[in-house]
N, C-alpha and C positions, 0 to 999 in steps of 0.2 A: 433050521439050517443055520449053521453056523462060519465065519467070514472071520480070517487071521487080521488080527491089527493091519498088517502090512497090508494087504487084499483093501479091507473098510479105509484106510487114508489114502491110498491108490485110487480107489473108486471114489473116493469125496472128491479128490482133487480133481478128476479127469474128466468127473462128470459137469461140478463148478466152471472150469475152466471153459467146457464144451460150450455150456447152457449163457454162456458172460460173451464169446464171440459169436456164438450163433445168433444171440438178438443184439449186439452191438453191429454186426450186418443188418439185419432185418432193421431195426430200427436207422440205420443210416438209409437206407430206400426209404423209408417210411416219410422223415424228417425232410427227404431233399426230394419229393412231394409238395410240400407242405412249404418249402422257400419256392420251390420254384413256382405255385401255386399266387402265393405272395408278388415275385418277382418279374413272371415273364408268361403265365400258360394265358393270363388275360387278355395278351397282345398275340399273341404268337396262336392260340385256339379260337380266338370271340374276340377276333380285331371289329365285327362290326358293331359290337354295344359300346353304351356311351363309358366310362371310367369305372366309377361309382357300380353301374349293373356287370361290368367284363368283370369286376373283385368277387361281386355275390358269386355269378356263374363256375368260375373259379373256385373258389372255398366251397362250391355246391357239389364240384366235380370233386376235391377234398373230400367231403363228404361221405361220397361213394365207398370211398376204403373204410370208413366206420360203421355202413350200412350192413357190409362183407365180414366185418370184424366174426361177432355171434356168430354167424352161419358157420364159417371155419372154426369156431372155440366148438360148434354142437357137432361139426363132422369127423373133427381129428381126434377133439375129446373122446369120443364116442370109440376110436378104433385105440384111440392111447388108455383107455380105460381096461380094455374089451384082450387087447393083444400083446401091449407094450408101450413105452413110451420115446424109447431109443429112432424106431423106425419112422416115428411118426413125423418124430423133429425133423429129421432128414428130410422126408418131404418137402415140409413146410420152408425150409431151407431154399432149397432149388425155386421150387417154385417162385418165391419172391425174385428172385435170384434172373431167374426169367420175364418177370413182370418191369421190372428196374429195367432192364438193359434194353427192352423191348420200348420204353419211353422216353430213352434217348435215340431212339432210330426213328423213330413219329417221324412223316412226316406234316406238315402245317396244314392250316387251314385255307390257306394260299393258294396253297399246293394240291389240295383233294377236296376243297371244301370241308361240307358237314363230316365227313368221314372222319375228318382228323380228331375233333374231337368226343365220337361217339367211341374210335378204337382209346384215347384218353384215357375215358370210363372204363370200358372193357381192362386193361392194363390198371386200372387204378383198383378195379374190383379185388382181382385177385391178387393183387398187395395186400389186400383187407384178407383175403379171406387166408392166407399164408400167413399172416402175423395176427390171426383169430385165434388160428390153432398153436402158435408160436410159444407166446408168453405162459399160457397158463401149465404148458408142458415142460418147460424150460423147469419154469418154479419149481414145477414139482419134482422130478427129474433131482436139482440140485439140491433140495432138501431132504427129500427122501435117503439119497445119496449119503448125508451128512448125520453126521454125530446130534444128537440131542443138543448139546450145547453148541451149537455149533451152526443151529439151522440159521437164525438168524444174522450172522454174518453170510451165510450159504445165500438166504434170501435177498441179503442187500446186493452181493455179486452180481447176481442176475439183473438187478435193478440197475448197476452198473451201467450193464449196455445201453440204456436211456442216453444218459450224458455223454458214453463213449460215442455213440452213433450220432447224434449231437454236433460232437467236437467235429467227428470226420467230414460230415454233410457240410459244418458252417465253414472250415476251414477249403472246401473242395470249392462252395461257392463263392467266398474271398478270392481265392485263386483267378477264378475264372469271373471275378467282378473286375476283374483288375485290365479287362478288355476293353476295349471302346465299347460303348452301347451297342451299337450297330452291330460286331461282331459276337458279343453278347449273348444280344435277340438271338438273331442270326443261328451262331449253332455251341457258342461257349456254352449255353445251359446244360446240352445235352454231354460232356463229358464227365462232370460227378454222374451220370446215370448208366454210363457207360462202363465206367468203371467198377460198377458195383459187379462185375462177371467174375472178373479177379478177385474181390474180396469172397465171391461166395465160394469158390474153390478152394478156396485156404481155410476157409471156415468148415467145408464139408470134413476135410482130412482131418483136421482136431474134430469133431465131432464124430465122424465113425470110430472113435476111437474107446467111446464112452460106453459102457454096460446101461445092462438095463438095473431099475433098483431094486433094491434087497426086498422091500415092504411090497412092493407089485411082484415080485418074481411068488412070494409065500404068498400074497392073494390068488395067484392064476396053482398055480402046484394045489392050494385047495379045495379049488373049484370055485372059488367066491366072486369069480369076475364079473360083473352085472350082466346081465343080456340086452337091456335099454338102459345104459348111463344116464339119461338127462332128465328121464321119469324117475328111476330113484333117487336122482339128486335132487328134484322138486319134492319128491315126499320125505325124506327124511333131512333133510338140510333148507328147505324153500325161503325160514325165515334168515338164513344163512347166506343165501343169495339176495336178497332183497338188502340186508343192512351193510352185505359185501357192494350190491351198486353204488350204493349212498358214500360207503367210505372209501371207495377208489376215484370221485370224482376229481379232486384236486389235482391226482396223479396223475389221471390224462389230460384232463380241460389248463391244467398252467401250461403245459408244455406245447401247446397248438395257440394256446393267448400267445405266448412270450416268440414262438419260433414261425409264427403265420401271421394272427392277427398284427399285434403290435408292430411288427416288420410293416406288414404293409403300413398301417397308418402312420408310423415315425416317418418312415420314408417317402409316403405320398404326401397327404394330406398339411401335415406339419413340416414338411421339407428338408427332414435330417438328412445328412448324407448316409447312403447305403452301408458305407461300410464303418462307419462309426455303431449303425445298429450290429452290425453283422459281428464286431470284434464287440461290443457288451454281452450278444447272445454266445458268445465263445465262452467268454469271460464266467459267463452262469453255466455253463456246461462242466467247465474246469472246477469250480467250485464246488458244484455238485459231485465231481467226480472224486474230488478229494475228501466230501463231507461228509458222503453216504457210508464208510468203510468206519470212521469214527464215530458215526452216530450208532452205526450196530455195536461198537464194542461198549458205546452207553448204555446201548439196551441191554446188554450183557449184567450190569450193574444196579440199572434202574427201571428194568422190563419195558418190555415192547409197547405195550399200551400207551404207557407216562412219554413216551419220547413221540407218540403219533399223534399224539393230544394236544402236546407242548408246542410241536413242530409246527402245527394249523393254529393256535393260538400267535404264534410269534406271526406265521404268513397273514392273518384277520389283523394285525395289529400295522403291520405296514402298508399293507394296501392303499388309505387313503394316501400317504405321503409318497407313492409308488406311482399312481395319477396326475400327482399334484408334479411330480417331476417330468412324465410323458409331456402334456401341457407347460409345461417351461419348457422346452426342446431342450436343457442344459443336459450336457454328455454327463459329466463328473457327479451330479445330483442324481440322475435317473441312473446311474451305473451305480452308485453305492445302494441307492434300494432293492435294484435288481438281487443285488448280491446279498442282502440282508434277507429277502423275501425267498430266494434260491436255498441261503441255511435252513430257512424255518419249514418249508416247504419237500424239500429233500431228505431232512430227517424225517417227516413223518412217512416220503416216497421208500427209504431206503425200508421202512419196518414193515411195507402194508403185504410186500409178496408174502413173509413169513406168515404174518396173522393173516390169508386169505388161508394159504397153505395148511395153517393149522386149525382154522375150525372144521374143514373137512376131513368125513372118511376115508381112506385109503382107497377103497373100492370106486368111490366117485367122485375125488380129489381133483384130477384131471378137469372131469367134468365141471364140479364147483365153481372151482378157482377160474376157469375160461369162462363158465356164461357170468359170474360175476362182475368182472374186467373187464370183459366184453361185449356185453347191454350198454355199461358205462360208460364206454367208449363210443359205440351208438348215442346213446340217448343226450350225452353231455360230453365228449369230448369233440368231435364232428361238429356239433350244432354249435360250438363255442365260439369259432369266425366268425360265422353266419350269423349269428344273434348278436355278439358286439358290434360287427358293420351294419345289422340292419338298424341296431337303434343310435350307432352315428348318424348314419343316413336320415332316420324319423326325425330325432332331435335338433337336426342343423348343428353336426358334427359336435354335443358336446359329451366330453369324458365323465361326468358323473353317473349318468345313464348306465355307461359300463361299469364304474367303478362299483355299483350297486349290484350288479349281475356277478361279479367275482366275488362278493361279500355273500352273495347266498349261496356262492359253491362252494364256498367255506366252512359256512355253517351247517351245509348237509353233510359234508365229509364229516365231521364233528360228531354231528347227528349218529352216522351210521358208523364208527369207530364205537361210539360207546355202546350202540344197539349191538354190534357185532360181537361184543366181550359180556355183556350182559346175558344175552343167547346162551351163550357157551360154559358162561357160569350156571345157568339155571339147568 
């Protein structure tokens, strides 16, 4: 089957576009999770633990939405592989769409007791499991979409919505820091959450707008559509998923350090003011949004690989001076590493959708790319508050502990970047 010029950059574009707002929503519910997590669910869910135990409980409810992750990359994947990809996004759309909105109406723990924060979970679940099946369809979707030359910047788009969703969520919670505490607490949290109803409507109407792609349309007209996605993407792809968890760590576990953990402890423990944290995490949202579009056109020149390698070499190299500034509470020190560690880190983010994307088959691409993303997201992006706060907490609050803990999430991304290309060469 064959597709006019005009037709193939119509359907690149439309479907790019789709797949860059559709997870710059998802991902803004996701993120303002994850501040409010930080900011206020520990007081406002689990007023009766002491400080220190309302953070863990908190980041453990965090959590939940990366328990959820997998199970949505294996249900949607499953029906995006199997029927399409177009319909599946939509879902996964709404749904979050519904999970957001439903967590700024909570009410407290005050107010219902334990209820409050069991429906929390419940709502935090299918966040997870709506942005399980979210990202790895997006990817696919946009690249598939796109021109050969072309996947890679296709790829970096979609990675877009990270930083975009990011920006929205930090600048919604700026807004709404700018309250008194009291009114805050109170019910200022709950309007980034509320807001996210309207974003999702405006996302749904660009998004139905998108075809399905050319390479899944001539798998299903074959007959080639798996009947169990996730079994034949274990047998013919398994060491593909394994060195794809290893090298999506970085991509999820910095961004729940820099926009959960680090939030809280800057602002708790160390005494920063909130919004001195909350305009640097802006500040590496913007960076990144503007770094990710030029590092793909690197990879255009100097391949994907060289720029994913590079990218975790430059983040492994600033880390300790990245600590060493937390620990000085200074804004202007801790904001230029931020920013140095955001370039090094962001280029290897903007390359990894394409290279998940591309060591998979067409037939269980879908699949691949989601349970790979989305273990990782499980196994080390969730667990990454949880584990820096609990060995604050063991050590009597010191940062080396952690700084250690990011250094080896480093070096596994490292790890599974070059397993993942050497796979694929062999």
């Amino acid at each position: 089957m064959t597709v006019s010029t005009q037709n193939a950059e119509q359907r690149q574009r439309r479907s790019i576009t789709g797949a860059f707002v559709g997870t710059a929503i998802e991902w803004y519910d996701f993120f303002s999770f994850g501040t409010a997590a930080a900011l206020v669910f520990g007081t406002v869910f689990y007023p009766d633990l002491a400080q220190g135990s309302g953070l863990l409980a908190s980041f453990a409810t965090f959590w939940v939405g990366f328990l959820a992750r997998p199970i949505g990359g294996l249900v949607f994947s499953h029906f995006g592989d199997r029927f399409g990809r177009k319909n599946t996004l939509i879902v996964t759309l709404f749904m979050m769409g519904i999970a957001t909105t439903c967590i700024g109406l909570l009410p407290t723990y005050g107010q219902i007791g334990i209820v409050a924060p069991i429906l929390l979970i419940v709502c935090r679940a299918i966040q997870g499991l709506a942005v399980g099946g979210e990202w790895g369809g997006a990817v696919v979707l946009a690249t598939e979409n796109s021109k050969e030359t072309k996947r890679g910047l296709a790829g970096a788009w979609v990675q877009q919505g990270s930083p975009a969703g990011s920006i929205l969520s930090t600048v919604a919670f700026m807004l709404v820091g700018l309250l008194p505490d009291e009114q805050f607490i109170s019910w200022g949290w709950r309007i980034p959450f509320i807001f996210s109803a309207v974003l999702v409507v405006v996302a749904l109407v660009i998004r139905s707008r998108v075809e399905e792609s050319q390479e899944f349309t001539e798998v299903k007209e074959k007959g080639e559509a798996p009947r169990v996605p996730v079994v034949e993407a274990f047998n013919v792809a398994g060491l593909f998923i394994f060195f794809g968890v290893l090298a999506s760590i970085v991509g999820i576990a910095s961004a729940y350090f820099n926009n959960t953990f680090m939030l809280s402890w800057t602002t708790g423990i160390l005494g920063m003011d909130r919004t001195v944290i909350l305009n640097l995490i802006l500040l590496s949202a913007v960076v990144q949004f503007i770094w990710q579009p030029m590092a793909a056109k690197l990879s255009e020149k100097y391949g994907i690989r060289t720029i994913l390698i590079w990218g975790l070499v430059l983040n492994l190299v600033v880390t300790p001076p990245m600590f060493l500034a937390i620990q000085s509470t200074n804004a202007i020190f801790l904001g230029i590493t931020i920013v140095i560690s955001t370039i090094g880190a962001t280029a290897y983010y903007a390359m990894l959708a394409t290279a998940l994307s591309d060591a998979f088959p067409a037939r269980v691409r879908y699949t691949g790319v989601s349970l790979a993303y989305q273990l990782c997201a499980t196994i080390f992006g969730g667990t990454t508050p949880i584990i820096a706060q609990w060995l604050l907490n063991a050590t009597g609050n010191s940062p080396w502990s952690v700084m250690t803990f990011s250094i080896v999430q480093i070096i596994l991304s490292i790890i599974g970047v070059i397993g993942l290309y050497r796979t694929k060469n062999k």
